[in-house]
C-alpha positions as CSV (number, residue, x, y, z in Angstrom):
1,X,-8.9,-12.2,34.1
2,X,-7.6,-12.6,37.6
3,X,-8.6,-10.2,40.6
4,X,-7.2,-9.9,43.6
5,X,-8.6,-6.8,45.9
6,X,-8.5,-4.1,43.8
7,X,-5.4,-5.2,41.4
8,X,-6.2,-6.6,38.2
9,X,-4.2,-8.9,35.5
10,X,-5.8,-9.1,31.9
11,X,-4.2,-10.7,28.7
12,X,-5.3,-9.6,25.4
13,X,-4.8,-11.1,22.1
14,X,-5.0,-8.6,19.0
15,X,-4.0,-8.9,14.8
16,X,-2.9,-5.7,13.5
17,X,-4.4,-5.1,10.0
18,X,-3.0,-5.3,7.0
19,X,-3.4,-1.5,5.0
20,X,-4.6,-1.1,1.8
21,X,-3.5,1.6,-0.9
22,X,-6.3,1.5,-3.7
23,X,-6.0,5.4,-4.6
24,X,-9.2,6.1,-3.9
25,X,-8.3,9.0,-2.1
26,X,-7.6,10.9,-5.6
27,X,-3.2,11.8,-3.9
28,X,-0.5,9.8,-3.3
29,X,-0.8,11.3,0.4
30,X,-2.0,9.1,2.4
31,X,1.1,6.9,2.1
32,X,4.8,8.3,1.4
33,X,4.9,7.4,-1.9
34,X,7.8,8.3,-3.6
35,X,8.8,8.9,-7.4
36,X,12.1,8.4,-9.2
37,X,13.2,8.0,-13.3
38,X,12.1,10.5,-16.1
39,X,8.5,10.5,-15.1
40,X,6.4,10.2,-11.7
41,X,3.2,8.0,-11.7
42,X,0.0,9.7,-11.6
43,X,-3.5,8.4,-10.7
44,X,-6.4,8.1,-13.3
45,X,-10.1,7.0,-13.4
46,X,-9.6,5.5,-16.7
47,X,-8.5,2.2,-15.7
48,X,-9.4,0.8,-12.2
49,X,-10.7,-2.8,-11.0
50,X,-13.0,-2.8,-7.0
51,X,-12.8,1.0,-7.2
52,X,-13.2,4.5,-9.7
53,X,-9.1,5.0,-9.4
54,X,-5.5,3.5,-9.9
55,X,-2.2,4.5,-10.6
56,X,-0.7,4.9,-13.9
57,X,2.7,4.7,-14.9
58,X,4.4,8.4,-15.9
59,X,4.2,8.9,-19.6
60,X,7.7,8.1,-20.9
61,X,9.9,7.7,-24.2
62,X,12.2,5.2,-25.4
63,X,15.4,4.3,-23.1
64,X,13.3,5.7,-20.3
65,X,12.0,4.5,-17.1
66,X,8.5,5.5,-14.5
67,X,9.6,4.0,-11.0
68,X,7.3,4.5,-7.9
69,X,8.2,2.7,-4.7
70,X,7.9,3.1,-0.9
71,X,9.4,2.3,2.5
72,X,7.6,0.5,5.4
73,X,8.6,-1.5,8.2
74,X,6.8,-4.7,8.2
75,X,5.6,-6.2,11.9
76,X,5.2,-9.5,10.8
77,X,6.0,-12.3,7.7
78,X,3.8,-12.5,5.4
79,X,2.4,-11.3,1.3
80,X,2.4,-8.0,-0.1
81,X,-0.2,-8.3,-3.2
82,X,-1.4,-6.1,-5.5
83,X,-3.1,-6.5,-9.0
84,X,-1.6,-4.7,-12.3
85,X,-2.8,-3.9,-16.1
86,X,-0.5,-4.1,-18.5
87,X,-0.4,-2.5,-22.2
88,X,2.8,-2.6,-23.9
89,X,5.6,-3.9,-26.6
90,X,5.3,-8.0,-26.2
91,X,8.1,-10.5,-25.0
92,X,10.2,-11.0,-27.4
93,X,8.5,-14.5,-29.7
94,X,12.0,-15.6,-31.0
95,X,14.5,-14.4,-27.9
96,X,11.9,-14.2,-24.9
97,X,13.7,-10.7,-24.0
98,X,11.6,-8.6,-22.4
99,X,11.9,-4.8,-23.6
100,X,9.1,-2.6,-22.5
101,X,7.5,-4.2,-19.3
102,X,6.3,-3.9,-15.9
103,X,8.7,-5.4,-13.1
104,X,7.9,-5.4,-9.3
105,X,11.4,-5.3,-6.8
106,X,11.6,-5.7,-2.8
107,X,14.9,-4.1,-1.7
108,X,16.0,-4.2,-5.0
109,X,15.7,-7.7,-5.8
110,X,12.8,-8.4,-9.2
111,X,10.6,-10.1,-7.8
112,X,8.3,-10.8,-11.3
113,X,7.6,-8.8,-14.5
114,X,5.1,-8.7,-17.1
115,X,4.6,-7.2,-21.0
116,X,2.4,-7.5,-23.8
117,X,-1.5,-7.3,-22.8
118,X,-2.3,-8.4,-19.5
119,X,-5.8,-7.6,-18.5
120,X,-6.5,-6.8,-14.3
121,X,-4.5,-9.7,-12.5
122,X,-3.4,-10.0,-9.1
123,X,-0.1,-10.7,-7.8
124,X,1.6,-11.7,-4.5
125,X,4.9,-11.7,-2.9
126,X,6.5,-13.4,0.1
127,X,7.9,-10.8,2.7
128,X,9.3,-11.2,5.5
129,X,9.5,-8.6,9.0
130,X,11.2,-5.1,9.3
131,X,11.9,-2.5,7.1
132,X,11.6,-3.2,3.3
133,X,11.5,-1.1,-0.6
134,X,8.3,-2.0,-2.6
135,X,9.2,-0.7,-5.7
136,X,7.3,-0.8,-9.6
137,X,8.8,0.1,-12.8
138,X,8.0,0.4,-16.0
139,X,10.6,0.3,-18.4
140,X,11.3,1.1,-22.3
141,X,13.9,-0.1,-24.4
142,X,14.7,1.7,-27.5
143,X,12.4,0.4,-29.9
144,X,9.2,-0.4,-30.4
145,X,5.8,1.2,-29.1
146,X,2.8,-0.5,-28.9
147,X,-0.3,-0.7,-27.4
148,X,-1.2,1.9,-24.8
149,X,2.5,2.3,-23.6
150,X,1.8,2.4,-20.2
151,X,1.0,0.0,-16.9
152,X,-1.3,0.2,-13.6
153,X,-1.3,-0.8,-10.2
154,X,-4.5,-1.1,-7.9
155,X,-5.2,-2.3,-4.7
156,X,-2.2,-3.0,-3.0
157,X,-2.6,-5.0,0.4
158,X,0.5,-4.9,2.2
159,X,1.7,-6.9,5.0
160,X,1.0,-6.3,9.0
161,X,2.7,-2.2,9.5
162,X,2.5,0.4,11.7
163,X,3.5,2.4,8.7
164,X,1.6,5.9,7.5
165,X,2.3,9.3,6.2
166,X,1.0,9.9,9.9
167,X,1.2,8.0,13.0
168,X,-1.6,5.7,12.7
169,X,-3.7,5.7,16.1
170,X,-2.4,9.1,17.4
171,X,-5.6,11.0,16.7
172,X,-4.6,13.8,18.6
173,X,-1.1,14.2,16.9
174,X,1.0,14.3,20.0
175,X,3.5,12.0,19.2
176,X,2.0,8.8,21.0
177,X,-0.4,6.4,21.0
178,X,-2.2,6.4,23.9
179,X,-5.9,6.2,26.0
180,X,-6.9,9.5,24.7
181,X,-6.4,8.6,21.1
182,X,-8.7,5.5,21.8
183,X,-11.2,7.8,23.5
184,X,-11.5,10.3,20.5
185,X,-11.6,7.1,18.3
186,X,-15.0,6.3,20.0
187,X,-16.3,9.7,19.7
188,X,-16.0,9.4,16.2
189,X,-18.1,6.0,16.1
190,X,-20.3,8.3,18.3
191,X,-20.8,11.1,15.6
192,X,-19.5,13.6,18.3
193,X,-16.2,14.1,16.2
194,X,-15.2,14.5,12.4
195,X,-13.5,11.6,10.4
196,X,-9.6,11.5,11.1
197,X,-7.5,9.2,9.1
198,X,-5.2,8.5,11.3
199,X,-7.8,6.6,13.4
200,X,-8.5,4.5,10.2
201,X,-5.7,2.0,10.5
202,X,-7.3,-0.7,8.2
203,X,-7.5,2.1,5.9
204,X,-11.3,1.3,4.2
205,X,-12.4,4.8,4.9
206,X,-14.6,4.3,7.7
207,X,-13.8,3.9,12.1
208,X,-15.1,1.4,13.9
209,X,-15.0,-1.2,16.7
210,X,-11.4,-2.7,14.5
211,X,-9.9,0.4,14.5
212,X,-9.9,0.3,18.0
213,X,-8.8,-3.4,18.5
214,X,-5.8,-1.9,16.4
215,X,-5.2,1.4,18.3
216,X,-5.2,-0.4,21.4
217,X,-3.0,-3.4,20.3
218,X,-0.3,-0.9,19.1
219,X,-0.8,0.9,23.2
220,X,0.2,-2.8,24.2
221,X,2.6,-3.2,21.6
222,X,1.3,-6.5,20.4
């Protein structure tokens, strides 16, 4: 820090944090989830792995598809991972086709996919800055059934965003992110204020001191 009379020159040095989606919060609210095919995912305490919740693929027939994806705009490279059950018809033994499975797509491009039995495993992808598709599908083909007929997802970490379903940081909803949003930020940590989500940017359900590294990195646009 340098001071010179009553002017002052600081440099700061901040991470912003990587969000999580683990369901937890019972909706598909908190981020802008979207649904497409003949049957929109739901979430279910049946399966789960690290919480009570994940998301289950839409109950579907044969030649029909359960897609759910989302949009964000990714500050920096880096891995999207997530971790995924799978309970379906098997690869085929003879051919190797693949004809009821789970595949995982970034703008459109397959990135992996996976049939048969898979207990909880995790996954990660590559991804590079700006604005990107995240999408999951599950997929039938026109014959066989087997198993449970369905696939999960859990605990996706995606890469550095300022994404939300709100403006992350702006506490006070007034369109920007500012020294006021990092006061009421505080008053929270405090107890003087209520819980507000969009003050949780590293979205683990509680605000604290690295919230506020966060709200006031995106202030200085690091």
């Amino acid at each position: 820090m340098i001071s010179e009379e009553s002017s002052w020159e600081s440099s700061y040095s901040f991470n912003v944090e990587s969000l999580i989606e683990s369901f937890e919060s019972q909706s598909f609210d908190t981020f802008l989830w979207q649904f497409s095919g003949d049957a929109d995912w739901t979430i279910e305490g049946n399966e789960f792995i690290g919480g009570s919740l994940s998301a289950r693929s839409g109950v579907i027939d044969h030649n029909m598809i359960s897609e759910i994806l989302i949009n964000m705009d990714i500050v920096e490279d880096g891995q999207i991972m997530f971790d995924k059950k799978v309970s379906c018809e098997d690869v085929g033994s003879q051919t190797g086709n693949y004809y009821d499975y789970l595949a995982f797509y970034i703008d459109g491009v397959e990135q992996g996919k996976w049939a048969g039995e898979i207990n909880w495993s995790q996954n990660s992808f590559n991804v590079s800055a700006g604005e990107h598709t995240f999408l999951w599908k599950y997929t039938k083909d026109s014959g066989i059934t087997s198993g449970d007929d369905a696939v999960w997802i859990d605990n996706i970490i995606f890469p550095p965003s300022y994404y939300s379903s709100m403006m992350l940081g702006d506490l006070n909803e007034d369109g920007s992110i500012n020294i006021q949003d990092v006061v009421l930020a505080v008053n929270i940590i405090l107890s003087s204020l209520e819980y507000n989500a969009a003050g949780d940017l590293n979205q683990d359900g509680v605000i604290d001191v690295l919230d506020i590294i966060n709200i006031v990195n995106l202030i200085l646009g690091s």
